[in-house]
N, C-alpha and C positions, 0 to 999 in steps of 0.2 A: 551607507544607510541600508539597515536591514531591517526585517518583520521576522519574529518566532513566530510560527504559526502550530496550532496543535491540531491534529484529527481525528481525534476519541485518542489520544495518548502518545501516538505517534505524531512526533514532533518536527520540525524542518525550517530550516533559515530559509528568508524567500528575501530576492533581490529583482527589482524593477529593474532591467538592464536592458530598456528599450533605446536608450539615449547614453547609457554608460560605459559601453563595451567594455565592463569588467572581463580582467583574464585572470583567472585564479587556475593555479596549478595543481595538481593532488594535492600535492603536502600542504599546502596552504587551506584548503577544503577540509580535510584529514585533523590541522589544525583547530580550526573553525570549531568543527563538529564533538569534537572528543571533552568529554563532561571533566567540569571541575579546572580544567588549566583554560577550555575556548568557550564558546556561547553555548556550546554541546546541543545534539542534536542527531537524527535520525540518517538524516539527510540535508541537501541545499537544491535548491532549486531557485533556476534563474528565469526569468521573464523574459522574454526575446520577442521582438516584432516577425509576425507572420505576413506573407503576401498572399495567404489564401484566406486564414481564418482569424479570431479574434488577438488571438498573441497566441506563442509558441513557450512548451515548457519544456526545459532542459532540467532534467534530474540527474542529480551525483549522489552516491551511498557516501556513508560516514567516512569509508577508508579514501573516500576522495575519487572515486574513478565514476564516469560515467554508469546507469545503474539500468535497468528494464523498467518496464511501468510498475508505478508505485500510485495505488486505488486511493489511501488518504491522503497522498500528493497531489493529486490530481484534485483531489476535492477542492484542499487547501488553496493549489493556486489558484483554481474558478474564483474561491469566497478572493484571496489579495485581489484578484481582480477587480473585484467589484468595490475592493475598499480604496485603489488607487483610480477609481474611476473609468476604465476601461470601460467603451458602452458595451450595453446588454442587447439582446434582443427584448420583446416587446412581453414576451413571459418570463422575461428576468434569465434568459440564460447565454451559455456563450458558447464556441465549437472553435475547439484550441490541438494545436497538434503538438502530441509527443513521441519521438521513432519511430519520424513519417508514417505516425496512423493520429486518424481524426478520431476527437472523442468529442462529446456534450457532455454538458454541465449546466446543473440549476439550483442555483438560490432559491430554494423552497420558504424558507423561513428563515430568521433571525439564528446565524450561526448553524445550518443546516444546507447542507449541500447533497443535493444526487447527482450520479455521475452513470455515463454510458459506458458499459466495459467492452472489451473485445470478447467476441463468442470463446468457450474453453475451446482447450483441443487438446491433443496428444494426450490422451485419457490412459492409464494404464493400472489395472487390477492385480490384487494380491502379486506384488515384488514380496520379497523373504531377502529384509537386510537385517542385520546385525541380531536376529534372532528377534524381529517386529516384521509384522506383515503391514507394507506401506501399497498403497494406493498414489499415483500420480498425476495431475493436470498442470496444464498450461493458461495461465485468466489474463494473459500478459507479462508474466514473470513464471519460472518454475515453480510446483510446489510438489514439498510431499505429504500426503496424510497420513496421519496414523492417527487407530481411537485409539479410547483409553476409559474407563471406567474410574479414574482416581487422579484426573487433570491435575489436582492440586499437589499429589506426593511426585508426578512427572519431574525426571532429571531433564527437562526442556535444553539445557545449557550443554550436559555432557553428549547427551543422545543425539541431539539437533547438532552438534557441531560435527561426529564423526559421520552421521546421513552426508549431510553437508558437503563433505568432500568424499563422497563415493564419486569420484570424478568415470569409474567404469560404468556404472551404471546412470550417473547424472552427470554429461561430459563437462558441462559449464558450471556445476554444480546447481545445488540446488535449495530454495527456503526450506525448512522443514515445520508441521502444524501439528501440534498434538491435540486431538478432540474427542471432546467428550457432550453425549447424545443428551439431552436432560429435557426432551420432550419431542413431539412429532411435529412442532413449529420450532423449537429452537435449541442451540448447539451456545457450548463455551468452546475456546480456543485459547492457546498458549503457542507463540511462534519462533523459533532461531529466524534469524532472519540474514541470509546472506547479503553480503556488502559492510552492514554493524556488525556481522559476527557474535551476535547476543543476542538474547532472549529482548523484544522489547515490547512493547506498553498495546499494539495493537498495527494488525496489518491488513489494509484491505483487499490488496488481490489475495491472501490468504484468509479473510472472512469469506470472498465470492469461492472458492475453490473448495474450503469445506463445503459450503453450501448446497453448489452442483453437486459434486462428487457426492453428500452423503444425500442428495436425490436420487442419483442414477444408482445410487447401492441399495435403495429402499429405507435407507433408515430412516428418513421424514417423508412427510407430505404435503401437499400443496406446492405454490409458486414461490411464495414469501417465508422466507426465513428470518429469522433474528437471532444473532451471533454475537454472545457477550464475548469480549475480548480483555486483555489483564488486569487494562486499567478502570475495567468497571463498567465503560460505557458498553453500548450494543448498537451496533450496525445492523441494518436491513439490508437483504440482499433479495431482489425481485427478478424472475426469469422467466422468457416465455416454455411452451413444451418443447420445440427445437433447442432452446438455452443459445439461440441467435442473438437476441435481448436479453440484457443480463444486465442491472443496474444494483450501484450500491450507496448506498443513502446514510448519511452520519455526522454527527458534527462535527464543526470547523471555526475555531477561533483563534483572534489573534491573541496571542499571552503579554506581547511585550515589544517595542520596539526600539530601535539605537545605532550607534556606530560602532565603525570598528576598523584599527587599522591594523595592516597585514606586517610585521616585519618580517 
């Protein structure tokens, strides 16, 4: 028994497996995820009981391996949560661990989730790859930035794939985010996203990292940003002036539920 769940476009199988101890293997995950022959999807994420906090989230990327934090995953699992009942706290929220780090999460509204991120770090200005000047953060997953003045003619697919494996300069590699400025509250993105290896529909620790980043470059202002992403929707990213608190806000629905067996 599984839930498709989507988070502004970025999509993800979610499995209760408090009481199931599913073992699924890469290739079977890999399987799973890949459009058109499985359920296709971004990602899988599995529900696990936690002895500290509300439940425990296990994320795997589409190629099936274990993955880094993933911002619309997170959201995603908070909302299955609350659709399989998991209790809440008393303002609707939950503190769920993933890669032994604790994060928050709150049901704000109907299909609307905010989530607590980990502070950036490993900040790093003007790199000079492949004839683009990229910019660097950490929001829980790598990322790289680069603007762009013309998001929509961006070769996202070719560009973002060979960043991607500058393994010299990104040893684990890296997401790659092409972004474009279109006012002093709010930014578009378009993402490669390492693990899928493709351009996809929307990525939150890649909306929170434009975000920071094109704060501490000056290119916006204020706390709060909103970061249109492929598939149209727009995430909110709010952060204190240390960017210690760093929170991303977006929706989260389920698309579709069912079975599925593994051969």
């Amino acid at each position: 028994m599984f839930s498709k769940l989507s988070g502004a476009g970025n999509d993800f199988i979610v499995i209760d497996n408090r009481g199931l101890s599913v073992h699924l293997s890469h290739e079977d995950i890999n399987k799973l995820c890949t459009r058109r022959t499985g359920i296709g999807a971004d990602g899988l994420i599995l529900i696990e009981r936690s002895e500290e906090y509300d439940f425990s989230m296990k994320y795997y990327n589409a190629d099936g391996f274990i993955g880094s934090m993933c911002g619309n995953g997170g959201r995603c699992a908070a909302y299955f949560a609350s659709s399989i009942g998991i209790p809440a706290s008393a303002d609707k929220s939950y503190t769920f661990e993933a890669n032994r780090n604790r994060y928050n999460a709150w049901i704000t509204s109907i299909e609307t989730v905010r989530l607590q991120m980990l502070a950036p770090k490993d900040f790093i200005n003007n790199l000079h790859i492949e004839g683009l000047i990229c910019h660097a953060v950490n929001t829980g997953s790598p990322h790289a930035i680069i603007y762009t003045a013309d998001l929509a003619h961006v070769d996202v697919t070719g560009a973002g794939r060979t960043i991607r494996h500058r393994t010299d300069i990104f040893p684990e590699g890296t997401n790659v985010n092409f972004i474009e400025v279109t006012s002093l509250e709010t930014l578009s993105i378009r993402t490669f996203e390492r693990g899928v290896e493709d351009e996809t529909l929307a990525c939150g620790t890649g909306a929170v990292a434009a975000a920071v980043m094109s704060h501490r470059l000056g290119k916006i202002s204020g706390s709060t940003v909103k970061v249109t992403v492929k598939s149209g929707d727009t995430l909110e990213v709010q952060f204190n002036d240390s960017m210690e608190e760093v929170f991303l806000t977006g929706p989260a629905k389920i698309v579709y539920k069912g079975t599925v067996t593994i051969n």
